[in-house]
C-alpha positions in Angstrom: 0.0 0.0 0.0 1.2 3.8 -0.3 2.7 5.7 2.5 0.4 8.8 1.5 4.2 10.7 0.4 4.5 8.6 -3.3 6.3 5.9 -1.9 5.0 2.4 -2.6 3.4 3.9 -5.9 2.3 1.0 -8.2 0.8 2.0 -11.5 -0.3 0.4 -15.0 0.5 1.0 -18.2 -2.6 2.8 -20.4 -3.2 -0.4 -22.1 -3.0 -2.9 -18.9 -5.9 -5.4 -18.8 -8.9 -4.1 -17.6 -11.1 -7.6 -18.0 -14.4 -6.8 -15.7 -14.1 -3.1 -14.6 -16.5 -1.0 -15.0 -15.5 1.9 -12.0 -13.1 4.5 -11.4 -12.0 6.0 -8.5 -10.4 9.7 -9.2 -8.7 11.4 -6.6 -6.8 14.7 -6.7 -3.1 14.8 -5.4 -2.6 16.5 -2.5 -5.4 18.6 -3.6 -5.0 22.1 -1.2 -2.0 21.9 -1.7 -2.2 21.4 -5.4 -4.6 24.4 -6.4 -2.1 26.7 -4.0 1.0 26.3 -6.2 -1.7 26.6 -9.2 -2.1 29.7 -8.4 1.5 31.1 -7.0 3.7 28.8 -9.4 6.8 30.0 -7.3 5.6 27.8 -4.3 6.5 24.5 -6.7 8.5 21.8 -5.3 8.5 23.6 -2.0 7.2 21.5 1.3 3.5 23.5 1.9 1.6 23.1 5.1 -2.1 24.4 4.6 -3.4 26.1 7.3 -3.2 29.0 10.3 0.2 29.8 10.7 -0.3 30.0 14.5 0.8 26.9 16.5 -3.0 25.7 17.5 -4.1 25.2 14.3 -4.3 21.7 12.5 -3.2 21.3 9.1 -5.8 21.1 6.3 -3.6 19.1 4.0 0.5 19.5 2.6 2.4 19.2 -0.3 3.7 15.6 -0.9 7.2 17.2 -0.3 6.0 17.7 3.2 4.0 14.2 3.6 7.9 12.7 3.5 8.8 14.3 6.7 5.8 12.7 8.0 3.4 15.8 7.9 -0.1 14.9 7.7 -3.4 16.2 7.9 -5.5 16.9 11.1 -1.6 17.1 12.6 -1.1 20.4 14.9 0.9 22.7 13.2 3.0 22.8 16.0 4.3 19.2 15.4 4.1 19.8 11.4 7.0 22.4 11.8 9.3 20.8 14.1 8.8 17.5 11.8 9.4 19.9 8.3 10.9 23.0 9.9 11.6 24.1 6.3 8.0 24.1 5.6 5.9 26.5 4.2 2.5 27.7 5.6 0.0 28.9 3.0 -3.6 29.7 4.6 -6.6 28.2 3.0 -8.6 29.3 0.2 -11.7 26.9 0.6 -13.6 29.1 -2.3 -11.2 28.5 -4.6 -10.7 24.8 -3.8 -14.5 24.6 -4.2 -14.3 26.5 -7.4 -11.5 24.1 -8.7 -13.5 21.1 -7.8 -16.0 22.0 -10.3 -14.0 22.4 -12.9 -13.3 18.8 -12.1 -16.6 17.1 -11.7 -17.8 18.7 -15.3 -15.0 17.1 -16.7 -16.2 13.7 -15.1 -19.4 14.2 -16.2 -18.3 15.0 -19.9 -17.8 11.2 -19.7 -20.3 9.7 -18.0 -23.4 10.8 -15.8 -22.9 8.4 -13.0 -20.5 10.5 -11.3 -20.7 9.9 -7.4 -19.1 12.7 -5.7 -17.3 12.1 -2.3 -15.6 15.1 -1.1 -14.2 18.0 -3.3 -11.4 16.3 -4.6 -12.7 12.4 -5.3 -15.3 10.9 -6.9 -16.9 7.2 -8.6 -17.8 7.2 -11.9 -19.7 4.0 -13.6 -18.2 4.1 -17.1 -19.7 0.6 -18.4 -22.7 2.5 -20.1 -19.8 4.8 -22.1 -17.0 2.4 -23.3 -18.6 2.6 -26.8 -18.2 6.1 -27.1 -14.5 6.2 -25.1 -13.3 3.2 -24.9 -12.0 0.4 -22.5 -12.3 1.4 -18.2 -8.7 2.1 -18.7 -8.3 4.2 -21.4 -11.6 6.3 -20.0 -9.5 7.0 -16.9 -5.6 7.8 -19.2 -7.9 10.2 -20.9 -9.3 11.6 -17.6 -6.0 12.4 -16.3 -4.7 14.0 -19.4 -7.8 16.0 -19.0 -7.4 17.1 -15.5 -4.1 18.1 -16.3 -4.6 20.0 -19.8 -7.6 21.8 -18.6 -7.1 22.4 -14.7 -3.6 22.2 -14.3 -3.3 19.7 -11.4 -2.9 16.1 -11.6 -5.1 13.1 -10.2 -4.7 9.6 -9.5 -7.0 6.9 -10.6 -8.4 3.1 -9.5 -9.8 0.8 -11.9 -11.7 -2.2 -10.7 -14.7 -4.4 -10.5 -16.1 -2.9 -7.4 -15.7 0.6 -5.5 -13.9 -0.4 -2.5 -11.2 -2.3 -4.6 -11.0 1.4 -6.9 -11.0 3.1 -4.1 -7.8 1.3 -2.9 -6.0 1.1 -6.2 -6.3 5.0 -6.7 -4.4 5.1 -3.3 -1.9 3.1 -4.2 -1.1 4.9 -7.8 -0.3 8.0 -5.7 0.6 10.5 -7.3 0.0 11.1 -10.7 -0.7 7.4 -11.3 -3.2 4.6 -12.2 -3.6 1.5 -11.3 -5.6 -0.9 -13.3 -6.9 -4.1 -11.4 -8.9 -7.0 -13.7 -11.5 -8.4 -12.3 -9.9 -11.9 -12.1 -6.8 -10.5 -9.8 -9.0 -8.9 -7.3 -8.1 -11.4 -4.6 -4.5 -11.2 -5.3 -4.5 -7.5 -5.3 -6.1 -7.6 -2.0 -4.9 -10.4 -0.3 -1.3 -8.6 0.6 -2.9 -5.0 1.6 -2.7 -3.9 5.2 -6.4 -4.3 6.9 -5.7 -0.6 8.1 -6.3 0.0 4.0 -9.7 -1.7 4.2 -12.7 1.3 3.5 -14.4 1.3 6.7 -11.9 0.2 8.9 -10.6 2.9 11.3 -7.9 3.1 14.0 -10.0 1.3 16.5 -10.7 -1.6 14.9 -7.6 -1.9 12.9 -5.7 -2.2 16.5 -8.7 -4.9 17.8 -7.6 -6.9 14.2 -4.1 -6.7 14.7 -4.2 -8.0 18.5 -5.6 -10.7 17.2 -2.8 -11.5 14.4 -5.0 -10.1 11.7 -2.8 -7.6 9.7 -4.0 -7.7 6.2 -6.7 -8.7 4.2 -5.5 -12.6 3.5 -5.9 -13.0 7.4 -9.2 -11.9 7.2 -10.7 -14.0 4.6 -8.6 -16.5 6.7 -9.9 -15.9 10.1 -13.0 -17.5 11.3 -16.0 -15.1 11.4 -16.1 -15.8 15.5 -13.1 -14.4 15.8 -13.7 -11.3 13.2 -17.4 -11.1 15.4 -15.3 -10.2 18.8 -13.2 -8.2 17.5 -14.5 -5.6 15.7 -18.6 -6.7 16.5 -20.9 -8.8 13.8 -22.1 -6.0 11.6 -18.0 -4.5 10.8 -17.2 -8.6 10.5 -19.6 -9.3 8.1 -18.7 -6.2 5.8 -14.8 -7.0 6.3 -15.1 -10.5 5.5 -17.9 -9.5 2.0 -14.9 -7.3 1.6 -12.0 -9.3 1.5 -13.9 -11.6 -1.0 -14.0 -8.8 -3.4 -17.6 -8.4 -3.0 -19.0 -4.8 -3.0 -22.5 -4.8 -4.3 -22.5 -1.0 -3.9 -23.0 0.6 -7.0 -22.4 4.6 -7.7 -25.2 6.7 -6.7 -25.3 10.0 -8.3 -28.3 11.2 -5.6 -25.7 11.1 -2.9 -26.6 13.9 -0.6 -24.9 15.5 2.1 -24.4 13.0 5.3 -23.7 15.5 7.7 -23.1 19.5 8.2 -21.1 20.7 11.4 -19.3 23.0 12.9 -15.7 23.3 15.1 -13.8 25.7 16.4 -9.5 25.8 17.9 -9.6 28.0 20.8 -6.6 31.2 21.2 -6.5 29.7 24.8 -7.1 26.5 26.4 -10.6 26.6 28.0 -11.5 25.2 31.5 -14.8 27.4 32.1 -17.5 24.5 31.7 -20.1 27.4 31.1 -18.6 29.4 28.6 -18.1 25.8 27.0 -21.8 24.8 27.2 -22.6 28.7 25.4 -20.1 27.4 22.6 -21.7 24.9 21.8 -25.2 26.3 21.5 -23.5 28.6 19.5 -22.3 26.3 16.8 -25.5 24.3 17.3 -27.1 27.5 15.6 -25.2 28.1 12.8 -25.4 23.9 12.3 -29.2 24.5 12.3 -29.0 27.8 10.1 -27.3 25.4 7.5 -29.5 22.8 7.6 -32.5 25.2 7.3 -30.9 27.0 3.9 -30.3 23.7 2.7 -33.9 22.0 3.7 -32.8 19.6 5.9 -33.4 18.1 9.8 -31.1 15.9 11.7 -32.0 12.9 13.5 -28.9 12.7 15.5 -26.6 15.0 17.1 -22.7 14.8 18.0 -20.1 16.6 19.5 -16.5 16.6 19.7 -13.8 17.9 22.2 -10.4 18.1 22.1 -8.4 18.3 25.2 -5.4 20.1 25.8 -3.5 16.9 25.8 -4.8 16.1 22.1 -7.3 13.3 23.3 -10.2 13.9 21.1 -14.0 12.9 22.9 -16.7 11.9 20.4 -20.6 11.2 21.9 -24.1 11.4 19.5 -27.4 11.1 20.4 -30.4 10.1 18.2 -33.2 12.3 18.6 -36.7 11.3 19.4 -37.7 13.9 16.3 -35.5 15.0 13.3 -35.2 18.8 13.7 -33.6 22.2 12.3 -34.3 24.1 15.8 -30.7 25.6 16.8 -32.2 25.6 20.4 -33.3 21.6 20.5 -29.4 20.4 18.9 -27.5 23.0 21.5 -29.8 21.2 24.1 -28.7 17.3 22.7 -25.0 18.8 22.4 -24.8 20.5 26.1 -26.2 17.2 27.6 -24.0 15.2 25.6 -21.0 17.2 26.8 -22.1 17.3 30.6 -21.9 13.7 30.1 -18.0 13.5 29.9 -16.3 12.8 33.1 -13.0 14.7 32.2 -12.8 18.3 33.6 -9.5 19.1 31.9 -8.9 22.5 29.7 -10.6 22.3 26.0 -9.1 23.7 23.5 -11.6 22.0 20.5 -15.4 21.9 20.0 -17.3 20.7 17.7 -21.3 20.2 17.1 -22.4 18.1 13.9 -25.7 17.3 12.8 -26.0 13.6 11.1 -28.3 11.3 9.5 -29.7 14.6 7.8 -33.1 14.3 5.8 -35.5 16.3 4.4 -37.3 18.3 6.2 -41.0 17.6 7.2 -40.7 14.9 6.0 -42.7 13.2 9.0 -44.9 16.2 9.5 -45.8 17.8 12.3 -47.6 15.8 15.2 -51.1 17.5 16.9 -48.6 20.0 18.8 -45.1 21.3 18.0 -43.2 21.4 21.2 -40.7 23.5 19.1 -43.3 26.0 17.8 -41.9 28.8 19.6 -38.1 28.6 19.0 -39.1 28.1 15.3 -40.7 31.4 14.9 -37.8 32.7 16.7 -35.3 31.3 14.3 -37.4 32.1 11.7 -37.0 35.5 12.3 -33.1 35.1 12.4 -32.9 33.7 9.6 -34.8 37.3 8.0 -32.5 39.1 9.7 -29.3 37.6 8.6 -30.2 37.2 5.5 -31.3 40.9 5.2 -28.1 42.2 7.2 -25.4 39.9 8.0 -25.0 37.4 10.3 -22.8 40.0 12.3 -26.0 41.7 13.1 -27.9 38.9 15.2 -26.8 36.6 18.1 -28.1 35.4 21.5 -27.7 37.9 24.0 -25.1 35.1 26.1 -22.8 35.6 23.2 -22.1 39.4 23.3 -19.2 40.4 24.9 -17.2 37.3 24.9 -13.4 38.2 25.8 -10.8 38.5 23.2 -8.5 35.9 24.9 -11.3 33.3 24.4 -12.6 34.3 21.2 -12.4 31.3 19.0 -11.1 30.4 15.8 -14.0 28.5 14.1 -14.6 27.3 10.9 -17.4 25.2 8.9 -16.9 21.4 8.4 -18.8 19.4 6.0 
């Protein structure tokens, strides 16, 4: 498998064998990273860190020069810099990344309409239904990346398999600049020697349960018996590794995919111990989480939060809601109960407040009385106002007046 730096790249030749394949996984390289030298040439082939240039900030991605001295993303920048002290730290421009990204997708969907978007630099596409008009899987995806690169001026990387989980993989490996064709015949001998940790789905957690148990790549799963995969990572994860491992992904690429969740986080200046300021933060975020959901015409039937101590140790609870909602008021409620729920008193210097399993709104209608009629009309009215004056012209009373020193540093998540 690839390191995530280029090392480990394996790629095919534009002609390999593609016997059976009908998806492609296309991912941009180092994408941030890859739209920032775009547009200042003269930071080429230097070692970029995106993000804040102040030591609490994370890092939003880096340059593949920088991935070699072990930068990676969600890293502080702290311990980016004294990993790649050479580095250099170029703040975000989400707009323009967004912007780029759609220069992308219309070029995936000059080839096909089953384009499957994942985030705003990968995507599945279905080509089976175009290989009269383009050709093979594999030549579809050469042309693809000469595309990207004619017409954007970035590079991408791209899988070609049977399945989506076995493109997914490949396009990792190819990394960067690369692609990596896999027939449908070699599937099990592609996966067979890939780390477990590589597996779609499988996270840190469960990686380390596998691993106790001697499980380390994707052979010793379809090896191990399905009691043993069952207590380590629980029957539902077991039954999707070992369909996995098999090759078997009967998922095919939706192009209805909608948004699976919309949150909000933010880094404090200061590490912050004051358990009631923390509890206003959070109905803070819950309202702009809700304000989103209500532009885009959505409810959430379960809320989560996330802290971040200031020893790094990152807390994650969610509660399902007894009634999808949009009411900023009903997830700050969830959220604050959620985090007077963790035992640990220590300073915070991360919160975060996401809305999940999002669906459209009313859809269940309203019951004989709405328990939530008031704070509706409420944030109803907000909603006029901000989008009449700003949203620097509204907020709750509790939020005026916060000091400077504790004034956080927040940002949207999607």
């Amino acid at each position: 498998m690839g390191h995530g730096d280029g090392r480990g790249r394996v790629v095919s030749r534009p002609d390999a064998d593609d016997t059976g394949t009908r998806i492609l996984h296309v991912d941009m390289d180092a994408f941030y990273a890859a739209v920032e030298v775009l547009d200042d040439p003269t930071l080429r082939g230097l070692p970029l860190i995106i993000g804040a240039p102040d030591g609490r900030s994370v890092v939003s991605s880096a340059s593949y020069e920088a991935r070699r001295y072990g930068v990676r993303a969600a890293m502080p920048v702290s311990q980016a810099l004294r990993l790649c002290p050479t580095a250099r730290i170029v703040p975000p421009h989400f707009h323009r990344y967004q912007e780029v990204s759609r220069q992308v997708m219309a070029i995936f969907e000059s080839f096909t309409p089953l384009v499957e978007p994942l985030s705003v630099d990968e995507a599945f596409l279905d080509v089976q239904g175009v290989r009269r008009l383009w050709g093979s899987p594999a030549r579809i995806a050469d042309l693809i990346r000469t595309r990207v690169l004619d017409e954007v001026g970035i590079t991408c990387s791209v899988g070609v398999a049977a399945t989506k989980h076995v493109a997914k993989m490949a396009s990792t490996v190819a990394k960067p600049d690369g692609m990596l064709v896999v027939p449908a015949p070699a599937t099990l001998d592609f996966l067979a020697p890939r780390p477990v940790r590589a597996m779609w789905g499988v996270g840190p957690k469960a990686a380390e349960a596998l691993e106790a148990r001697g499980i380390r790549t994707i052979r010793d799963v379809r090896e191990s018996s399905r009691e043993m995969l069952d207590r380590a990572v629980g029957p539902a994860l077991s039954a999707r590794l070992t369909q996995l491992a098999l090759g078997e992904d009967p998922r095919a690429v939706d192009t209805e995919r909608v948004e699976k969740s919309i949150g909000h986080e933010e880094t404090f200046d200061q590490d912050i111990l004051d358990r009631t300021f923390l509890r206003a933060e959070l109905l803070r975020l819950a309202d702009r989480v809700a304000a989103r959901l209500r532009r885009a015409d959505w409810e959430t039937a379960t809320v989560s939060i996330k802290i971040r101590f200031d020893d790094f140790r990152t807390v994650n609870r969610s509660q399902t809601l007894s009634e999808p909602t949009a009411v900023g008021q009903r997830i700050g409620e969830a959220a604050q109960g959620l985090f007077e729920q963790i035992d640990r008193r220590d300073p915070v210097r991360l919160v975060g407040v996401r809305a999940e399993n999002l669906r459209p709104a009313g859809g269940a209608g309203l019951g004989l009385w709405d328990d939530d009629e008031d704070w509706r009309k409420v944030e109803g009215a907000v909603d006029e106002a901000v989008a009449r004056f700003g949203s620097a012209t509204i907020s709750r009373a509790r939020h005026i007046g916060r000091g400077a020193a504790q004034h956080p540093k927040a940002h949207g998540v999607n």
